[in-house]
Z-matrix of the N, CA and C atoms (Angstrom, degrees):
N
C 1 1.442
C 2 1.523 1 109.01
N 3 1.229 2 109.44 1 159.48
C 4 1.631 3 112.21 2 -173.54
C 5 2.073 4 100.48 3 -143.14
N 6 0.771 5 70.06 4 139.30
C 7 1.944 6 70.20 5 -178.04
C 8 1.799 7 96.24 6 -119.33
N 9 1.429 8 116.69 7 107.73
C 10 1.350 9 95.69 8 -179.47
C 11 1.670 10 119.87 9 -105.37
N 12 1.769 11 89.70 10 18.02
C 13 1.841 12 99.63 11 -179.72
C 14 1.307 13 103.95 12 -167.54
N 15 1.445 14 124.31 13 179.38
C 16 1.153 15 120.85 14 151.44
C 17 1.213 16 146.32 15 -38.46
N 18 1.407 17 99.20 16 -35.32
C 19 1.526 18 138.53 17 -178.17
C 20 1.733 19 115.75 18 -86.66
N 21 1.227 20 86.65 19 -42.30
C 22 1.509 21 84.57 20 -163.01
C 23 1.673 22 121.06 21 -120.41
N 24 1.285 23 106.51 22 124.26
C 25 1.835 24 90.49 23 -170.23
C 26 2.017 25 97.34 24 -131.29
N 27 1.008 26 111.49 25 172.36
C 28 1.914 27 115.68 26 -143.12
C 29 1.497 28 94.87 27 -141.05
N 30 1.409 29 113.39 28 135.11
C 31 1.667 30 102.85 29 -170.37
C 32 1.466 31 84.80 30 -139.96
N 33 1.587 32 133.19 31 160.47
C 34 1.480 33 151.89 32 172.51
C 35 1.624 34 96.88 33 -81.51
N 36 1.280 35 111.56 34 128.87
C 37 1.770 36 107.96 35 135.01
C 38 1.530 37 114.35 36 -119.52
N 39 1.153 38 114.79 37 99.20
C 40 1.388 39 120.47 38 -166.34
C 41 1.403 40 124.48 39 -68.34
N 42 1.412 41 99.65 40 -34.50
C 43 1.783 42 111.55 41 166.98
C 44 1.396 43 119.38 42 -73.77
N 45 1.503 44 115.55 43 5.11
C 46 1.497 45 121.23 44 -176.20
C 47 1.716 46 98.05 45 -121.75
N 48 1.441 47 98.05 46 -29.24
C 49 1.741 48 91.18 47 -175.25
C 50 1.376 49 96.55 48 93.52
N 51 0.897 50 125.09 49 31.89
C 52 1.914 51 115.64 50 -170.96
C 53 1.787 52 116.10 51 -133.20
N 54 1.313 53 97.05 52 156.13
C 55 1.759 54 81.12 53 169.44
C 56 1.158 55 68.40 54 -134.53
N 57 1.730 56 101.09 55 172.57
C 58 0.877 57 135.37 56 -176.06
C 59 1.865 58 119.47 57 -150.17
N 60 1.388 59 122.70 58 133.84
C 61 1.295 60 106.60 59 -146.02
C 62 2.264 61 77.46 60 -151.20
N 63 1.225 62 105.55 61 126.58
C 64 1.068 63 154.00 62 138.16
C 65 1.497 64 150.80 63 15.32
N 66 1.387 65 145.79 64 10.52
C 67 1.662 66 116.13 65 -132.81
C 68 1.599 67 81.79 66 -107.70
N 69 1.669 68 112.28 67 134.97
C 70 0.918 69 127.79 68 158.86
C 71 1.555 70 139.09 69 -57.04
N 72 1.256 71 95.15 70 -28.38
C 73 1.497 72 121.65 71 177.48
C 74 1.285 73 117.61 72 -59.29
N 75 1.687 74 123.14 73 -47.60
C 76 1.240 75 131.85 74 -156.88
C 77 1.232 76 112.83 75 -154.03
N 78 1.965 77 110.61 76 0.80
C 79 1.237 78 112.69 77 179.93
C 80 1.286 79 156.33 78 63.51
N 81 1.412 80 82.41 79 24.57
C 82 1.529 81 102.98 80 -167.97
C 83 1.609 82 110.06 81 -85.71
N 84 1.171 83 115.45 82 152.63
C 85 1.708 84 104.36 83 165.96
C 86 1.363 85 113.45 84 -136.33
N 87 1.351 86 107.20 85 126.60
C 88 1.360 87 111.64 86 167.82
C 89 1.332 88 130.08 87 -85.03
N 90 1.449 89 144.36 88 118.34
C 91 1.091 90 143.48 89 166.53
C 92 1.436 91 102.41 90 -93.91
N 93 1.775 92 103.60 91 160.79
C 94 1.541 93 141.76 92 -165.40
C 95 1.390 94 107.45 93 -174.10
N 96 1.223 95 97.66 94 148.39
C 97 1.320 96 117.44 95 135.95
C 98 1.890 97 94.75 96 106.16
N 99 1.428 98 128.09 97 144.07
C 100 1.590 99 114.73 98 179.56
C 101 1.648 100 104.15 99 -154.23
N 102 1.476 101 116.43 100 153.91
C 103 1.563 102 123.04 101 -177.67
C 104 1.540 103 95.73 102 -52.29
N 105 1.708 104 90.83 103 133.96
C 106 1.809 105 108.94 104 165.46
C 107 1.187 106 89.38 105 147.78
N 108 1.578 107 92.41 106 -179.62
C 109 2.001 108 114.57 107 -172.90
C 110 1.369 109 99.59 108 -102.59
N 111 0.998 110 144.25 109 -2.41
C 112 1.582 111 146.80 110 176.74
C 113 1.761 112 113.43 111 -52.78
N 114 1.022 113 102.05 112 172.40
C 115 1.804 114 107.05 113 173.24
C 116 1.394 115 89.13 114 -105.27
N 117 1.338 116 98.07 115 134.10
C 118 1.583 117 140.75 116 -145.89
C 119 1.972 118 120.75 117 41.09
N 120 0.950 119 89.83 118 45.89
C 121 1.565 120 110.84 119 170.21
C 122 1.168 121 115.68 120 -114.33
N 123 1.682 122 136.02 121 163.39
C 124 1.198 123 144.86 122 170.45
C 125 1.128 124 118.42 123 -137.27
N 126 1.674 125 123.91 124 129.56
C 127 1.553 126 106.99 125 178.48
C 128 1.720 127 92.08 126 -104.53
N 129 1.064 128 135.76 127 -14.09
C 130 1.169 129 132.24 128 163.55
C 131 1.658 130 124.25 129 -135.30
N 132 1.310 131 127.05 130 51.96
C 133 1.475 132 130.46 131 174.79
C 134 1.769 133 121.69 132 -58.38
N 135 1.707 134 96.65 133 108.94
C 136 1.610 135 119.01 134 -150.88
C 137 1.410 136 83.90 135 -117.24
N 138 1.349 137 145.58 136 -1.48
C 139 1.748 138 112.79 137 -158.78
C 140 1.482 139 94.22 138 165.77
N 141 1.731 140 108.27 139 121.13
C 142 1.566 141 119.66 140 148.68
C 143 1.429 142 117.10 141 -86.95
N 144 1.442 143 101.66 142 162.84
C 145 1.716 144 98.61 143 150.10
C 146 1.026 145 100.96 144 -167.89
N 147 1.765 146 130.03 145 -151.82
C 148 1.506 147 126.94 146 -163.56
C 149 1.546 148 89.20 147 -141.60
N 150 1.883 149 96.33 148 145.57
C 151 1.540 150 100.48 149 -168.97
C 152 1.562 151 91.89 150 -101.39
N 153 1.582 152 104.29 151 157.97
C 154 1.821 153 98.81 152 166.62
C 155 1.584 154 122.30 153 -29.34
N 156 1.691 155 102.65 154 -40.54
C 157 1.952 156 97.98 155 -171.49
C 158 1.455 157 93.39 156 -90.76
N 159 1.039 158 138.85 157 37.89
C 160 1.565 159 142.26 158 164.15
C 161 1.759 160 105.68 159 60.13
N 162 1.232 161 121.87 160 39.30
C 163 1.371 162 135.38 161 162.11
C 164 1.372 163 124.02 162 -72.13
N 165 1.432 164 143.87 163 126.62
C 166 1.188 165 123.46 164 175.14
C 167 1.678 166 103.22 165 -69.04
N 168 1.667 167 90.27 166 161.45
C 169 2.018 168 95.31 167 176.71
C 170 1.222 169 77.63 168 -146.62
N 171 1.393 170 102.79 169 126.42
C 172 1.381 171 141.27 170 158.10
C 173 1.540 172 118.35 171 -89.05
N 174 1.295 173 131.60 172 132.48
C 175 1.956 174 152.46 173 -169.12
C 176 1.465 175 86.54 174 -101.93
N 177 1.218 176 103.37 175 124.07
C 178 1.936 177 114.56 176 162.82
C 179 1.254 178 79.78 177 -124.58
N 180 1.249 179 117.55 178 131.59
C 181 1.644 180 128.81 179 175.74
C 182 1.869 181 93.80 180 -104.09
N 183 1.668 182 112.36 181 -30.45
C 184 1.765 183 110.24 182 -156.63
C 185 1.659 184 69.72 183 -79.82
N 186 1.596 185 144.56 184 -59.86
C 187 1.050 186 114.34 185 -157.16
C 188 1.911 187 121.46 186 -104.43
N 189 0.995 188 109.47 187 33.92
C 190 2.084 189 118.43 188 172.85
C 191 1.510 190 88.91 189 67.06
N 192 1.340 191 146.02 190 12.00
C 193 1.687 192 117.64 191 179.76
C 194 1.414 193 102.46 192 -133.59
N 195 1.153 194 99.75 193 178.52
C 196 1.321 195 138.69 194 179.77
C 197 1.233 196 123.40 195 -94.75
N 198 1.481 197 132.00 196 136.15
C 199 1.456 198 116.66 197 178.38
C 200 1.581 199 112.19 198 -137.92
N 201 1.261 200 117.81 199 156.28
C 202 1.628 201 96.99 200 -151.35
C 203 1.567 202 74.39 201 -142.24
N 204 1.622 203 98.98 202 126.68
C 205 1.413 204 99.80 203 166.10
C 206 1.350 205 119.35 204 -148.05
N 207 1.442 206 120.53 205 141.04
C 208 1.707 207 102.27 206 -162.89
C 209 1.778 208 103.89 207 -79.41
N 210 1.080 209 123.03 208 -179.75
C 211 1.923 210 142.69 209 -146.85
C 212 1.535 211 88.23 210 -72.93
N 213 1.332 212 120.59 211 -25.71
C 214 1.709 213 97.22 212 -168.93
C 215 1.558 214 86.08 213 -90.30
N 216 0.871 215 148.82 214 -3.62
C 217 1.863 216 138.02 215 172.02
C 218 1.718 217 94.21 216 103.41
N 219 1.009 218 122.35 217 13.80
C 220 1.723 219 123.05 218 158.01
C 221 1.490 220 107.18 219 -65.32
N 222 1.572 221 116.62 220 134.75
C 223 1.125 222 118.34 221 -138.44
C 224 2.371 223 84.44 222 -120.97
N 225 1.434 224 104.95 223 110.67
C 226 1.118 225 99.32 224 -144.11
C 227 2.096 226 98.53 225 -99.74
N 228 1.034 227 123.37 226 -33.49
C 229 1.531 228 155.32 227 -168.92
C 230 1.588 229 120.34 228 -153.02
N 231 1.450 230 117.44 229 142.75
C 232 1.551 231 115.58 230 127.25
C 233 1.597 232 120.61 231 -117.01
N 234 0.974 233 103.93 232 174.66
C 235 1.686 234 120.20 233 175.85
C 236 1.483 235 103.86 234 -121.88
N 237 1.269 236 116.93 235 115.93
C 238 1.935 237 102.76 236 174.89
C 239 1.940 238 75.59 237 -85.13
N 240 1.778 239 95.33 238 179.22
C 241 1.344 240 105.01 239 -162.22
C 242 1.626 241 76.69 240 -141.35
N 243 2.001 242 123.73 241 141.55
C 244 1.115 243 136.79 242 -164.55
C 245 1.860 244 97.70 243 -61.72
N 246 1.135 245 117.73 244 168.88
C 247 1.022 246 120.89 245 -151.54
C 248 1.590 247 90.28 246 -101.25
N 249 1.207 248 114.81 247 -33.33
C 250 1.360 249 128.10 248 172.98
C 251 1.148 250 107.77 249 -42.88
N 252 1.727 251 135.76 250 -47.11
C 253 1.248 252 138.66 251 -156.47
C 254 1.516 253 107.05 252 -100.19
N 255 1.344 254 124.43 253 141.84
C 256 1.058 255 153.48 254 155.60
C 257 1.284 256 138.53 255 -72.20
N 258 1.419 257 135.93 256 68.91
C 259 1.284 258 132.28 257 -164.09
C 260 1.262 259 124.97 258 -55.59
N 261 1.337 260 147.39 259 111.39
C 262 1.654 261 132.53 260 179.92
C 263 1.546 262 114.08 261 -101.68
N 264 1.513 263 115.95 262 -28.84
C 265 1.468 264 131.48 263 -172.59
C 266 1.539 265 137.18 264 -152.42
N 267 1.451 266 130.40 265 125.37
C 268 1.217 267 133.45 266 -167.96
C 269 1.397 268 103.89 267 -95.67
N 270 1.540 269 121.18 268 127.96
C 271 1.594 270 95.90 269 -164.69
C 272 1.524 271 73.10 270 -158.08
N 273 1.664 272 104.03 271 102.59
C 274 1.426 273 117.12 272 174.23
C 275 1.471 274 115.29 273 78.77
N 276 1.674 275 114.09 274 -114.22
C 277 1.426 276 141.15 275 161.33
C 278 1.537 277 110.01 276 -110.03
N 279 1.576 278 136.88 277 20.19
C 280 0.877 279 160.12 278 -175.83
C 281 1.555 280 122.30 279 -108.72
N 282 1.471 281 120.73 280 86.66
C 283 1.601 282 91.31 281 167.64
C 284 1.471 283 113.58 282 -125.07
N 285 1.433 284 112.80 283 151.19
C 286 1.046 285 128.17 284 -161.09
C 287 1.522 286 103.39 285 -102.86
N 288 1.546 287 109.73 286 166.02
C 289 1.597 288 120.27 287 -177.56
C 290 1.449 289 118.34 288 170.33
N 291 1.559 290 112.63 289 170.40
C 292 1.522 291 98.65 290 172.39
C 293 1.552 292 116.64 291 -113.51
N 294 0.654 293 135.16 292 136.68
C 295 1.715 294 123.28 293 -158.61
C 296 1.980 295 84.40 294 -128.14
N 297 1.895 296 83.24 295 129.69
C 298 1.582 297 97.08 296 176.67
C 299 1.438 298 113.23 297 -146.75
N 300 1.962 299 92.68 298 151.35
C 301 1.077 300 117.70 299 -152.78
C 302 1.162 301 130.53 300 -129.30
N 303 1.303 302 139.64 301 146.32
C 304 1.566 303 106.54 302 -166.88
C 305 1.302 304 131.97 303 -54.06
N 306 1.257 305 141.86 304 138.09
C 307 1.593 306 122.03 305 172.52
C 308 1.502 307 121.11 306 -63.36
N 309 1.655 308 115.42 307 134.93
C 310 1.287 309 94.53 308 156.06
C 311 1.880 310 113.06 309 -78.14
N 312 1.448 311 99.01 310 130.15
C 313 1.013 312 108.45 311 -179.41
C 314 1.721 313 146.81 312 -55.55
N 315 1.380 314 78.42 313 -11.56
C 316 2.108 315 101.89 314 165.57
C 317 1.703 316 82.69 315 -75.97
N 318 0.994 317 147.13 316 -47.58
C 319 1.632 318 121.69 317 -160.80
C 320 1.729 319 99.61 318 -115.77
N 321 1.303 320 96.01 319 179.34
C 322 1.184 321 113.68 320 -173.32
C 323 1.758 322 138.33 321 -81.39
N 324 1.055 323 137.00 322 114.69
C 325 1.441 324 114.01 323 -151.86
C 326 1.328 325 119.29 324 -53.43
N 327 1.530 326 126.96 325 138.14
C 328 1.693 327 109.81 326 -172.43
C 329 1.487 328 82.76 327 -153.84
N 330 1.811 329 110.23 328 119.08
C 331 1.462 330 118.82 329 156.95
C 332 1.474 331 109.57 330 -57.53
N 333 1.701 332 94.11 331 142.61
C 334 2.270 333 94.63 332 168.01
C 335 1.912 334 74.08 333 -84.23
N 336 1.758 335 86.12 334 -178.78
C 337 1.058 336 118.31 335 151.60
C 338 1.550 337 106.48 336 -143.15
N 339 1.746 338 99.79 337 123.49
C 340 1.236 339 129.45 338 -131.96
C 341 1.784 340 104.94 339 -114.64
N 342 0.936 341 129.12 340 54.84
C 343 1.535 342 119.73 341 -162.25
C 344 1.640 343 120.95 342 -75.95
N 345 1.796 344 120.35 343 128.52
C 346 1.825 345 101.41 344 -127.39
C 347 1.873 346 58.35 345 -128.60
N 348 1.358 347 111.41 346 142.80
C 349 1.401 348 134.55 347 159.38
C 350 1.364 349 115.29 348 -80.04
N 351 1.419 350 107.29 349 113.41
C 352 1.972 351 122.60 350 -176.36
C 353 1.859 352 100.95 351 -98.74
């Protein structure tokens, strides 16, 4: 869930590909967003959250990015995310993951955990 106001709070339906977001005020709900590789598509939508300018950001884990769209479902940016990295969690303007790399082989393999500011 993502709350990106007083007003307004943003929920996943992942088996639909959709978010869905909220206004308390008057009750309205906006839906967005549908299965596919397109901009504003998802082949795997795992995770909302809220960007500093109060944007929803959407986790495509099936495609490495990010999708940034403001509250009416206007579809504003993506971010692809390195292929190296692994997303596990949307936490605010925060997402977390383990991003891996080859070992040098004098040491031992050890994932970071890498937390990348959206």
């Amino acid at each position: 869930m993502a709350v990106l106001s007083e007003e307004i709070a943003c929920v996943i339906n992942s088996y639909e590909s959709q978010i869905h977001c909220v206004d308390r005020i008057n009750g309205n709900v906006t839906v967005f967003g549908s299965e596919g590789r397109g901009p504003g598509e998802f082949a795997s939508l795992s995770g909302i959250g809220r960007s500093r300018d109060g944007h929803v950001v959407a986790m495509d884990i099936g495609e490495d990015r990010l999708t940034f769209f403001s509250p009416n479902g206007m579809l504003v940016s993506e971010t692809r995310l390195p292929q190296s990295f692994s997303p596990s969690l949307l936490r605010g303007d925060r997402l977390y993951g383990f991003e891996f790399v080859m070992p040098d082989f004098e040491k031992e393999f050890e994932p970071s955990y890498v937390p990348m500011e959206v």
